[in-house]
C-alpha positions as CSV (number, residue, x, y, z in Angstrom):
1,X,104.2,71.0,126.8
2,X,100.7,71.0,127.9
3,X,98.5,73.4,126.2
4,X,96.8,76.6,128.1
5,X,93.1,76.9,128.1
6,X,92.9,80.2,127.1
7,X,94.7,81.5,124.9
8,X,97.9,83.5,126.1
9,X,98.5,87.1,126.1
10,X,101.0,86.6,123.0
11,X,101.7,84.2,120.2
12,X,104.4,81.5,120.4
13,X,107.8,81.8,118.3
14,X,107.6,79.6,115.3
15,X,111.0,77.8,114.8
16,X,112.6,78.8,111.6
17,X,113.8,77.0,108.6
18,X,116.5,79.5,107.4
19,X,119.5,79.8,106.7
20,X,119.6,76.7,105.8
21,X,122.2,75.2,103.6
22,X,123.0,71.8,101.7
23,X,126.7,71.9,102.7
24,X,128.6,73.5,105.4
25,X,129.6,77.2,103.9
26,X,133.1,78.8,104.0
27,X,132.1,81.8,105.1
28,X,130.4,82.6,108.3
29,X,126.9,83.7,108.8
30,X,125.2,86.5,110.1
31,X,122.1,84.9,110.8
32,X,122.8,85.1,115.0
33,X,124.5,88.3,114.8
34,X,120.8,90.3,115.6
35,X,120.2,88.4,118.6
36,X,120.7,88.8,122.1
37,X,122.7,87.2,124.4
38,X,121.5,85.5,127.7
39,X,122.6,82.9,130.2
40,X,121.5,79.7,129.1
41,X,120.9,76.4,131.4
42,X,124.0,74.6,130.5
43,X,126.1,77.2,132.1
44,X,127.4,79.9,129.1
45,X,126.2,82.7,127.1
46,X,124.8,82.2,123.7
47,X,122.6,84.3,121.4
48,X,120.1,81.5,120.6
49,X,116.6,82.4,120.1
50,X,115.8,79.7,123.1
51,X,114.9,81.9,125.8
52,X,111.7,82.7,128.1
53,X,109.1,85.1,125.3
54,X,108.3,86.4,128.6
55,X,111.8,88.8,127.9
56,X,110.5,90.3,124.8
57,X,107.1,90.7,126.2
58,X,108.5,92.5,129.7
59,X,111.0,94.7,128.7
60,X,111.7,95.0,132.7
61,X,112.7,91.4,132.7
62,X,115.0,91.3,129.1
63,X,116.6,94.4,130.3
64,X,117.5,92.4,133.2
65,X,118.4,88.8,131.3
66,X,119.2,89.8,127.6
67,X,122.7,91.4,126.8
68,X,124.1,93.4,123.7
69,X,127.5,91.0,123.5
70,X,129.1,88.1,124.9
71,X,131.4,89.8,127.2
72,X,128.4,91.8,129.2
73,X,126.8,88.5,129.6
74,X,129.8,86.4,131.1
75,X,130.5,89.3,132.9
76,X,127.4,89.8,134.4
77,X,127.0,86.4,135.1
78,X,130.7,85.4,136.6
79,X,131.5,83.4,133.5
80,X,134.7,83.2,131.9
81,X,134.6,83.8,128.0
């Protein structure tokens, strides 16, 4: 990415370094379960954090791209769970 020349309107997500874990856990985690869901590039819903800031920013445009579950996302967006 090329960087602006004046600084934007709001600040950039840091990536995260937790949870992180040594070994793979037996129990799942939580760690997603806040998130929205959206329609990602490679064709499904996910909750990953990897969406446009631009729907946190413009609550007009999340309310229109971010869902509370899986199911309102494929549904909305003709995608089979």
């Amino acid at each position: 990415r090329n960087p602006t020349a004046e600084p934007t309107s709001g600040p950039t997500r840091n990536p995260t370094t937790e949870p992180t874990s040594d070994e793979p856990t037996t129990s799942p985690t939580t760690a997603c379960s806040g998130l929205r869901w959206h329609y990602a590039n490679h064709g499904e819903c996910t909750n990953d954090p990897d969406y446009p800031l631009l729907w946190d920013v413009r609550p007009e445009l999340g309310a229109r791209f971010l869902y509370d579950s899986a199911e309102s996302c494929c549904a909305t967006n003709n995608h089979p769970e």
